[in-house]
C-alpha angles and dihedrals in degrees: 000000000000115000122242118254119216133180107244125110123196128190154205119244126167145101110303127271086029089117098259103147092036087061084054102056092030076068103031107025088225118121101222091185092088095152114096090215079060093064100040100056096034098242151090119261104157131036118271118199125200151170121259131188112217109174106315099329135083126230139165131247134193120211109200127187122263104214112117082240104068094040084127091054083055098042081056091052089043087056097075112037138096110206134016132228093203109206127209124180105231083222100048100032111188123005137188092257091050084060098041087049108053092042083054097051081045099060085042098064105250117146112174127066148122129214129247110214090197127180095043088140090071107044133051124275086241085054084052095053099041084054100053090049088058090052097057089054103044085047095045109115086017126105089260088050084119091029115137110256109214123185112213156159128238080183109049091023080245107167094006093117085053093043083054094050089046096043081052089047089046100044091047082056097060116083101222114243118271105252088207101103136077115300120253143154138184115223120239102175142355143214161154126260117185114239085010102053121201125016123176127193141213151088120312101228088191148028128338138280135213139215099262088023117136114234129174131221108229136240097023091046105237126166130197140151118271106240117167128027131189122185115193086346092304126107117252136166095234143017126222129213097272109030117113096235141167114229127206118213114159101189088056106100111231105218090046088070126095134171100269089047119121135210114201152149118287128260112030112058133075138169114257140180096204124069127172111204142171100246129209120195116205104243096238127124120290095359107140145129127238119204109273088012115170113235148157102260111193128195131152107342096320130093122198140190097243133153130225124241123186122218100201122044101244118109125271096230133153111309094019125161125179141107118293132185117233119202107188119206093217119033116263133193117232135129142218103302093019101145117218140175133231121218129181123225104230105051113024110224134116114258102179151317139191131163136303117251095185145345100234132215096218131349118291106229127235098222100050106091101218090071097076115038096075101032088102095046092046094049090051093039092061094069097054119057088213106049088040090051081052096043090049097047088046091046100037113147089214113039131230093041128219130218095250090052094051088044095052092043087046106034094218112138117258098251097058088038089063096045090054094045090057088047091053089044092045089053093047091247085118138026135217108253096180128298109345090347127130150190135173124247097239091042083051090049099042093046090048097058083041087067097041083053088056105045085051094057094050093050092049087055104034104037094163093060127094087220140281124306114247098265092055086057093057084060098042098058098027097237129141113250097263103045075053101053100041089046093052096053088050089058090037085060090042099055088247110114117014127206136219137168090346089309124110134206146150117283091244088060120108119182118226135184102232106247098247082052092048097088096043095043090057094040087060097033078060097038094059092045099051089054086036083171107024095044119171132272117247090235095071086042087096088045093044094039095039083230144119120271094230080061104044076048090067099038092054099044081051092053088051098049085049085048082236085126126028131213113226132175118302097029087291119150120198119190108256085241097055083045091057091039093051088043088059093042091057102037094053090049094037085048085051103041105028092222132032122202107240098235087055091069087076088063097052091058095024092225130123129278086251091068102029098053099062099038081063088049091055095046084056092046097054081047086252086129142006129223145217124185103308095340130098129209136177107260114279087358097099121159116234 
């Protein structure tokens, strides 16, 4: 009967020498040590993989090196598991990279775990127990604070019937990982096959693939069909997000890949050099970070020269948390929630981790205030699709959002994306903006009292206004175009902001002409209706009014704003009432006779070219007419 594969990894971790890759293959029969260097000098350099049979079901397990040298090609191996078997040597009890290692699977986010107490065969029962007491208070306050302890050899096979009883408990304990996210893998390893071409290997940390499925090779952007898949060794038409896997992919190029390298599916991922992550220092003694600190910064399987920045002024000591910028010196692949680890250079040890809130497109700055008030809000919203869906659509860099912009920062595929946007909309968090546009319900509400804040204002200071045109509102409240538009219809609908003539204003408001302007303003109002198409310049306004032209300035600015007077092409003002009259004049000759010269226009109102002209001008450019070449037409009635 085949065994059931699951997707769940376990790993080694421990001090070297303490029998880590001979437990393996005690449990797997598979020799993880492949280098030749390995066997020669009697101990793991690089990461094995291998099958293992728990129960009736298959998992992987990574077995990782010990020596405190190789501690990043463990932390690549860690990445990707989801429980430890943590091994101590009953001679050696524990050692500095039993510590290093499980501080390192702490800050990395695993939770489930037991404990091999290997090398029992050579030392006394007292010794074992001795041992095992040490262990249960070394592990006290740690995820494997309630970890089995089993005593074995990996000599005599002692305790190996207890270590299989305890892996079956452990693995029925860890929920495998969903498979409904974006597929990605970090690549552990890379070769050549002859008549298939490249394979890579690794551990899915998302997602699953399909046989046919296009995949691409990040950074260098490469795409190519997945042919060929093997799960624990064995063929299979699809991998899942934690099983260890070999990948064919025949348009990768071989000698282009590299460990830190992802495959994934196209579309969401992108390589980036600025991270900002939610950072935890070990508390040990002088452990800290310095602002624009260089570090080792480790995600994935890819480890990266990098320096720290802090984004508060308190200082980075044992025990910190807090948010911290990474800029990478070489691009590197990761997404929200991605966990990493910081390393520094001399010496060499790991002085915290934590997970990755966002890649970044430049580097957020300390001193702009908008940096800081959601920090909080955006590290919790990347463990939750629908508060990260939310967070996206109200912090948006381009309102309103679109679906393909949410999908790219999240990472969420598109399907599930658009089903939580019509929840949030369903529960009034977010609003249609249009087609696939989006804004959120407390943007919609802020933005709104902003204008009405506005509108107030301009009332306070321009009484005798009926209120501002639309582009000095833009101004006013600091909105693009379009927020402003689509806003403004919502309070228009709601009674809150009226509109006339193209001016807006609060219902409450009520124009008025200041009384020293009241004579003035009616003198000119009379002067442009009695010569309704030769009106007069506004240069023999002063000789015609008897006032200054600071104050016919301010009269005439007041007539247009209470569409009295209207602006048409070449500085020209026509009084509201000879546009209306002119309007009429066109549209029942244009209706009669389907086209009108242009030069004829200066017969309908008997006026001159000088005034008609524009006046035509004016009727195109409020869409009344069309016109080709010299001809005019009603709008959509052209002749043929």
């Amino acid at each position: 009967m085949p065994l059931e594969q699951i997707n769940v990894t376990l790993g080694t971790a421990g001090h070297i020498d303490h029998g880590k890759t001979t437990l393996v293959k005690n449990l797997t029969g598979c020799d993880t040590d492949r280098l030749k260097e390995e066997k020669e000098r009697g101990m793991s350099i690089e990461l094995g993989f291998a099958p293992c049979r728990i129960s009736e079901l298959q998992v992987g397990i990574v077995d990782v090196p010990g020596h405190e040298n190789f501690i990043k090609t463990m932390v690549a191996g860690a990445t990707g598991i989801d429980g430890v078997i943590l091994v101590v040597a009953a001679d050696d009890g524990i050692m500095p990279q039993t510590v290093e290692h499980l501080e390192i699977l702490t800050l990395l986010g695993v939770r489930y775990g037991l404990v091999a107490l290997t090398k029992i065969d050579r030392v006394a029962p007292d010794r074992v127990q001795a041992v095992i007491a040490d262990l249960q208070r070394f592990l006290a306050g740690t995820f494997l604070e309630a970890a089995t302890v089993v005593p074995v050899s990996n000599t005599t096979a002692e305790g190996f019937d207890v270590l299989a009883q305890a892996l079956a408990d452990l693995v029925q304990s860890i929920q495998p990982r969903p498979t409904d996210g974006v597929f990605r893998m970090p690549v552990e390893r890379t070769f050549s096959v002859k008549g298939y071409g490249t394979v890579v290997t690794g551990i899915p940390v998302s997602g699953l693939a399909k046989l046919e499925d296009e995949l691409v090779l990040l950074p260098n952007g490469t795409t190519g069909r997945l042919k060929a898949i093997q799960v624990y060794k064995k063929n299979a038409d699809q991998v899942k997000a934690g099983q260890c896997t070999a990948l064919n992919v025949r348009q990768f190029e071989h000698d282009a890949i590299t460990r830190g390298c992802v495959v994934a599916a196209p579309g969401y991922f992108q390589p980036a050099e600025w991270f900002l992550v939610k950072l935890k220092l070990l508390n040990h003694e002088k452990i800290f970070v310095k602002h624009g600190m260089d570090v080792r910064f480790h995600t994935g399987t890819s480890e990266s020269a990098a320096r720290a920045y802090l984004l508060t002024d308190a200082p980075a000591g044992p025990g910190f948390e807090g948010f911290v910028q990474i800029h990478t010196a070489e691009p590197v692949v990761a997404g929200p929630n991605d966990r990493f680890i910081l390393r520094t250079l001399s010496p060499v040890r790991t002085i915290g981790g934590g997970g990755i809130v966002e890649p970044l497109a430049q580097r957020l700055r300390r001193n702009h205030p908008e940096t800081f008030p959601n920090l909080e809000e955006w590290g919790r919203a990347v463990f939750d699709k629908n508060e990260f869906v939310e967070f996206g659509v109200r912090h948006g860099s381009v309102l309103p959002i679109r679906e393909a912009e949410i999908t790219g920062r999240t990472k969420i595929p598109a399907a599930q994306v658009r089903q939580i946007l019509r929840r949030l909309a369903d529960e009034k968090k977010i609003i249609a903006a249009g087609p696939d546009a989006w804004l959120h319900a407390q943007f919609t509400l802020n933005e709104s009292l902003r204008i009405i804040n506005a509108l107030k204002e301009f009332h306070q200071s321009r009484p005798e206004s009926p209120g501002p045109a639309f582009d000095q509102l833009v101004e006013l409240a600091g909105l693009e175009k379009n927020i402003l538009d689509f806003l403004l219809k919502g309070l228009k609908a709601q009674s809150k902001v009226v509109e006339q003539n193209g001016r807006f204003a609060l219902p409450e408001h009520r124009h008025t002409v200041p009384d020293q302007d009241r004579e003035l303003f009616d003198r000119i109002d009379r002067l442009f209706q009695d010569r309704p198409f030769n009106p007069p310049d506004l240069h023999e306004l002063p000789a015609l009014t008897g006032s200054p032209d600071a104050r016919i300035q301010r009269v005439i600015r007041l007539l247009i704003e209470q569409d009295r007077l209207v602006q048409a092409p070449e500085g020209l003002l026509f009084h509201r009432q000879a546009v209306e009259r002119a309007k009429a004049l066109l549209v029942d000759h244009l209706r009669k006779e389907g086209r009108l010269e242009s030069v004829k226009f200066k017969y309908l109102l008997d006026t001159t070219r000088k005034y008609a002209l524009p006046l035509l001008d004016y009727f195109d450019r409020v869409g009344l007419t069309s016109r080709i070449n010299n001809t005019r037409y009603l709008k959509n009635i052209q002749s043929r």
